[in-house]
C-alpha positions as CSV (number, residue, x, y, z in Angstrom):
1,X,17.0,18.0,-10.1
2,X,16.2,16.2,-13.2
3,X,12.5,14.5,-13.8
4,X,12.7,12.1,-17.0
5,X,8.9,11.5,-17.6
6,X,9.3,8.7,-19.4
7,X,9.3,7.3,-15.7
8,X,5.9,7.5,-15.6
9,X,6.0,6.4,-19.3
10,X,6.0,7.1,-22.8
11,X,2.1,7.5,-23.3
12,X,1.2,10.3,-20.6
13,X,-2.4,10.9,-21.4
14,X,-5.0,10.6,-18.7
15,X,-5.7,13.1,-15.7
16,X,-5.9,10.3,-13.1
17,X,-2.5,9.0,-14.2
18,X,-0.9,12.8,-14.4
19,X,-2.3,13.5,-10.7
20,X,-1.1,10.0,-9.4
21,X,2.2,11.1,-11.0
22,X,2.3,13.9,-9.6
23,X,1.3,12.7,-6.1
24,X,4.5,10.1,-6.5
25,X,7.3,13.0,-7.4
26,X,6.3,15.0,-3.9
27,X,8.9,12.9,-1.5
28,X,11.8,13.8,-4.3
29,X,10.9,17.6,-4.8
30,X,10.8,18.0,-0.6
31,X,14.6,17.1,-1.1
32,X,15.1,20.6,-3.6
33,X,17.0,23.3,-2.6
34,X,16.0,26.7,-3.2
35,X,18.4,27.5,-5.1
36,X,18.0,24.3,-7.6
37,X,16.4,24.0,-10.7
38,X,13.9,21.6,-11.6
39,X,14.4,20.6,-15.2
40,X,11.6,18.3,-17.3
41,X,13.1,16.1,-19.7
42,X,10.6,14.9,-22.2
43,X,12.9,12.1,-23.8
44,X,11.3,8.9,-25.0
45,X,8.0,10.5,-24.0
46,X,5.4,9.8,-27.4
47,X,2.0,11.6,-26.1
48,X,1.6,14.1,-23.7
49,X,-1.7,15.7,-23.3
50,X,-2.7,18.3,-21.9
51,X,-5.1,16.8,-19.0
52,X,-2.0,15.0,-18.0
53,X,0.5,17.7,-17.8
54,X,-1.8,19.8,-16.3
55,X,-1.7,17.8,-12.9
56,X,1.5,17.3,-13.2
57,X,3.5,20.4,-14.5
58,X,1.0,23.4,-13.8
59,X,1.6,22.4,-9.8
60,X,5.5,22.4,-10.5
61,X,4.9,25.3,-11.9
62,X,2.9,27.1,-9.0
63,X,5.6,25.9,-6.8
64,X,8.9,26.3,-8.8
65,X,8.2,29.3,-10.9
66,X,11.4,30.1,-12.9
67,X,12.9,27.6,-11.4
68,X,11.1,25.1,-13.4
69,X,13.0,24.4,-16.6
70,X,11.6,22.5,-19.7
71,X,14.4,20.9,-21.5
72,X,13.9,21.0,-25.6
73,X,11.7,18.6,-27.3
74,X,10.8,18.1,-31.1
75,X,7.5,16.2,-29.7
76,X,4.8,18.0,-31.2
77,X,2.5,17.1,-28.7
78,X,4.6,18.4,-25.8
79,X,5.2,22.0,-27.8
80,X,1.0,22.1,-28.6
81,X,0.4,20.8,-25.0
82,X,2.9,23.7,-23.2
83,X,1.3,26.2,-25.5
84,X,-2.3,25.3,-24.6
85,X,-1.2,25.0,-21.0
86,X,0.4,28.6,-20.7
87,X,-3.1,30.2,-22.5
88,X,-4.9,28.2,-20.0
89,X,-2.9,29.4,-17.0
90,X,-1.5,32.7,-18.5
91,X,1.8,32.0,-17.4
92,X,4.6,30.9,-19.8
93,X,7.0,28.0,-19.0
94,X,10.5,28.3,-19.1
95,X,12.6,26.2,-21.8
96,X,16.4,25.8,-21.7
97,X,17.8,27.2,-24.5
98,X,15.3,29.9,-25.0
């Protein structure tokens, strides 16, 4: 399964807004087999920040483990806010490609 964020748009920077997107991806990741991938694809996306991704990415995450896969982004803001987030958690992400 593929998430494009820039569904939940191209300026992801608020907690509330991260939860809330979060809370509308559950009936889609119920459908995921456990043998799937779930891939984030940060296309289109300007700002991501770190209070965002945290409620939406650190539960994916905690349920998905390596099966979460972050496709490659030149976004500086997603590479700082990945970083900060796997300090934070102690627990690195895993990007295609790498």
């Amino acid at each position: 399964m593929r998430i494009e964020l820039k569904k939940f748009g191209t300026t992801l920077t608020s907690r509330q807004m991260g939860n809330e997107a979060s809370k509308a991806l559950q009936p889609m990741l119920r459908a995921i087999k456990t043998d799937e991938n779930v891939e984030v694809d940060f296309s289109d996306v300007l700002t991501f920040s770190p209070s965002w991704a945290d409620e939406f990415l650190t539960p994916l995450l905690q349920e998905f483990g390596d099966r979460l896969l972050l496709l490659p982004s030149d976004n500086l803001s997603v590479k700082a806010t990945i970083h900060l987030l796997e300090e934070i958690n102690k627990r690195k992400f895993r990007w295609q490609g790498r």
